[in-house]
C-alpha positions in Angstrom: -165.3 326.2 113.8 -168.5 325.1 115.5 -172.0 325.3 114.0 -174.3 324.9 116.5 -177.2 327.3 116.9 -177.6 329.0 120.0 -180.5 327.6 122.8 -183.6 328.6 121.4 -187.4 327.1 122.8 -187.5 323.2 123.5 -183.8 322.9 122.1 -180.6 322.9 123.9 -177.2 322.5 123.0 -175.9 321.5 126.6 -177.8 318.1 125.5 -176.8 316.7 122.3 -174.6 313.5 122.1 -174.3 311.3 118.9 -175.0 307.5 118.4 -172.6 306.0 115.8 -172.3 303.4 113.3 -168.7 301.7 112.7 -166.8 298.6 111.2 -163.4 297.7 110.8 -161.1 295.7 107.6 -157.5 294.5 108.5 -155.7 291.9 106.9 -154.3 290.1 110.4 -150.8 289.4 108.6 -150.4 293.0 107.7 -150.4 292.9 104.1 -151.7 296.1 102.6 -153.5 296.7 99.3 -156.8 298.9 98.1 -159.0 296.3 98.5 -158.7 296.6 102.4 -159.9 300.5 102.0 -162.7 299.4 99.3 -164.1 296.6 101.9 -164.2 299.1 104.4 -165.7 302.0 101.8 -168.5 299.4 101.3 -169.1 298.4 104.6 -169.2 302.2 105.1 -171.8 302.5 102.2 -174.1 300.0 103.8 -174.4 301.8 107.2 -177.6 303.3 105.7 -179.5 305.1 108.4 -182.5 307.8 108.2 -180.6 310.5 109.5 -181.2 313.7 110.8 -180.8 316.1 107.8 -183.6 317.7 105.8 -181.5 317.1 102.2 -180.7 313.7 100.9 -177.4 314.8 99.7 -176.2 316.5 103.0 -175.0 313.8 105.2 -174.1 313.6 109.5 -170.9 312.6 108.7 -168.8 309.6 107.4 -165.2 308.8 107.6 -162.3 306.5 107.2 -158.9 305.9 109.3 -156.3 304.0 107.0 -152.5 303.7 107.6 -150.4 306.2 106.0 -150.2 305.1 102.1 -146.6 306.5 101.7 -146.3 304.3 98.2 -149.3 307.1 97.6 -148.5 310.3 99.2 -144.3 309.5 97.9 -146.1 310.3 94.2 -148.0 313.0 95.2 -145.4 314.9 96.9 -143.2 314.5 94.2 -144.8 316.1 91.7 -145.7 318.8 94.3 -141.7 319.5 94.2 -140.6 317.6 97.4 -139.4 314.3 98.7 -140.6 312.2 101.5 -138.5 310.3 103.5 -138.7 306.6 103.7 -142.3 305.6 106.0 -142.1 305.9 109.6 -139.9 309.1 109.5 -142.6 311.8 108.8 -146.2 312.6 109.4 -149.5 313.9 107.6 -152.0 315.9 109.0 -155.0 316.0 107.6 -156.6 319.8 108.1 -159.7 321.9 107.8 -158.7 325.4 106.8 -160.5 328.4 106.1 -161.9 328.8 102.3 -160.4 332.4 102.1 -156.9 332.5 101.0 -155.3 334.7 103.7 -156.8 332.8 106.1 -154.8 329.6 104.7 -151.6 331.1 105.0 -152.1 332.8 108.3 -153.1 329.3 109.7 -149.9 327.5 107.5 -147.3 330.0 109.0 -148.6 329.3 112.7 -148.9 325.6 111.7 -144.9 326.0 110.5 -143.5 327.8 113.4 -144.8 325.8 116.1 -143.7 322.8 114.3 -140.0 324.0 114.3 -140.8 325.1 117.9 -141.1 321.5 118.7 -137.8 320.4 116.6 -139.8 318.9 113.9 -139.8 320.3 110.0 -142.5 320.8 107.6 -141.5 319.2 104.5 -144.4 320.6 102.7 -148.2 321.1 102.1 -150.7 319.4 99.4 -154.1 320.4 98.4 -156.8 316.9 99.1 -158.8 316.8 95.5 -162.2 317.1 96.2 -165.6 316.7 94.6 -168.0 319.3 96.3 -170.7 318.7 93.4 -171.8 315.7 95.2 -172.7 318.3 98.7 -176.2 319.2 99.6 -176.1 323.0 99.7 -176.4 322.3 103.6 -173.1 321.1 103.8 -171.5 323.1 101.0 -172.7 326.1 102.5 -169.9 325.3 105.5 -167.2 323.4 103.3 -163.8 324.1 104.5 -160.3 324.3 102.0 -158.7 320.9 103.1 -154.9 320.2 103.0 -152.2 318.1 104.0 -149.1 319.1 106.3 -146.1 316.7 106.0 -143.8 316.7 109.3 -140.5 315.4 109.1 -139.3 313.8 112.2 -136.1 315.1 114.1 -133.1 314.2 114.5 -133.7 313.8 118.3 -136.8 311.8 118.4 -135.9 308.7 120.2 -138.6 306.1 118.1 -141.8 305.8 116.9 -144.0 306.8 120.5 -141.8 309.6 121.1 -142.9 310.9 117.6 -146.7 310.5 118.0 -146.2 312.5 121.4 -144.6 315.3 119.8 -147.6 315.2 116.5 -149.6 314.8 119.2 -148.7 318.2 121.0 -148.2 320.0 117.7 -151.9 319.3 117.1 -152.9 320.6 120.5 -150.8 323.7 120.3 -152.0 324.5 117.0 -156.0 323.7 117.6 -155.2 326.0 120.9 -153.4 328.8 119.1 -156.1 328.7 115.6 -159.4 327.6 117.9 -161.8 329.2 115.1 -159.7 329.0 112.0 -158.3 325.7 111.9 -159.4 322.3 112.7 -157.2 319.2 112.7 -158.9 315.8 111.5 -155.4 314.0 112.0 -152.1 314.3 112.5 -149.4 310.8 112.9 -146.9 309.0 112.2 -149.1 306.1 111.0 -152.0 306.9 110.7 -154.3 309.3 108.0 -158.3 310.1 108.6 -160.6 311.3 105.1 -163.9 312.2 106.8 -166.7 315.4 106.0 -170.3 316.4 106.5 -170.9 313.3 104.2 -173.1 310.0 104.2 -170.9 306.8 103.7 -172.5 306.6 100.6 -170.5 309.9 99.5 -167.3 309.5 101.0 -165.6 307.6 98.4 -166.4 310.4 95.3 -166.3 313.2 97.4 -162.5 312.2 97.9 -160.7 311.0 94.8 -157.9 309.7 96.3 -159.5 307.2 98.4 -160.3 305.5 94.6 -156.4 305.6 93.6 -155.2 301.8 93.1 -152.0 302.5 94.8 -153.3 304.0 98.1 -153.0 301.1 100.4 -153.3 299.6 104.0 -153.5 296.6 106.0 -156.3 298.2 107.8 -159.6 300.6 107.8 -162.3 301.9 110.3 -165.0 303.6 108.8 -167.4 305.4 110.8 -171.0 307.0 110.1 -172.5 309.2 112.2 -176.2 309.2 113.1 -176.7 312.5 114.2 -180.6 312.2 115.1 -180.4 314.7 117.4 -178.0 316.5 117.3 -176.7 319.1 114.5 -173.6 317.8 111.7 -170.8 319.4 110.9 -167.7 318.9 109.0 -165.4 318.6 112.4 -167.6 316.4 114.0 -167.7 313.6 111.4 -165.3 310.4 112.4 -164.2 311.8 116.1 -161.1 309.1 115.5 -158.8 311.4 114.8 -156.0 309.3 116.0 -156.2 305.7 116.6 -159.1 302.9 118.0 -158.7 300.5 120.7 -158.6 298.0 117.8 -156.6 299.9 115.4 -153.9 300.8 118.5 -153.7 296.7 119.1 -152.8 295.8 115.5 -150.4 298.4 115.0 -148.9 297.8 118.6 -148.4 294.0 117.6 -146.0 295.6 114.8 -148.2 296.5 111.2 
């Protein structure tokens, strides 16, 4: 899934690189409620910047990494028709998929075997809401169907590291195996990423559930991405697709 043109007069591709704009919410005794992610949505929104693209509404990208909000995604599920396990035993990825419905399920049956290639189980899939009326036709023109896988954790997993390295090569195997089709934004044990072909300003209606009063967490990094020189794209947004330096130290120290 990349959308960069090919080299063409002054331009080449072999040159781009990105410049970034960033902050970061925790609450330092761990305590998690909405307000952490609304902080961060509104630092987010005030990372104004002039941007690269020729539409107002067609950002470089924006994003958020939050813990898993399994008070959440425990609702959600369940009125999907399946459980989750208590937090800490399962996984969400967060995944760009194809907007054609074949496509979906081609990429959902690779995604399930080579999860029970690597002893894990996929406990099931949920459709993200989204708002595309707030795209430029720029960046709806390239929106991809977004979903979320839920990994349960096997038996034989010795703790919580040993978990993120098997996510870890489940992702790998699967970006490897779907290079075009699919494209993973995230995929852990603790944490979840929302990000698009968005400003910061359009993050937080673009995805409803990021307004929900019972998704939660002790800690956000938001990231906008000033793409003055390069070409956006949906995949490109947030590039933390698993954990900051920051974010690994406060979760290390037990969060």
């Amino acid at each position: 899934m990349q959308f960069l043109p090919p080299q063409q007069g002054l331009y080449d591709p072999r040159f781009e690189h990105d410049a970034c704009g960033m902050g970061f919410v925790v609450d330092v005794p761990g305590r998690r409620s909405h307000k952490i992610i609304t902080d961060a949505l509104t630092v987010l929104e005030n990372l104004a910047h002039r941007g690269a693209g020729c539409e107002v509404n067609s950002g470089d990208g924006a994003g958020i990494l939050l813990q898993i909000p399994h008070r959440f995604l425990a609702v959600q599920c369940q009125e999907l028709g399946f459980s989750l396990p208590p937090a800490g035993r399962y996984g969400v990825g967060m995944l760009f998929l194809p907007q054609d419905r074949a496509a979906q399920e081609r990429c959902q049956m690779v995604w399930q075997r080579i999860v029970v290639e690597e002893g894990q189980s996929v406990l099931g899939w949920r459709t993200v809401p989204v708002e595309p009326s707030v795209l430029g036709q720029t960046a709806r023109a390239c929106q991809p169907a977004i979903k979320q896988v839920f990994i349960g954790r096997g038996a034989d997993v010795a703790d919580d590291i040993d978990f993120e390295r098997r996510l870890y090569i489940i992702r790998k195997r699967c970006q490897a195996a779907l290079p075009e089709q699919c494209y993973a934004v995230s995929l852990s044990g603790r944490t979840l990423v929302y990000k698009g072909m968005l400003s910061g300003r359009q993050l937080r209606s673009f995805y409803p559930d990021l307004s929900a009063p019972d998704l939660e967490s002790a800690l956000a990094l938001v990231h906008s991405r000033f793409s003055t020189n390069t070409f956006p794209s949906w995949e490109r947004a947030h590039p933390l697709c698993y954990l900051s330096i920051m974010a690994r130290l406060i979760l290390c120290a037990g969060m």
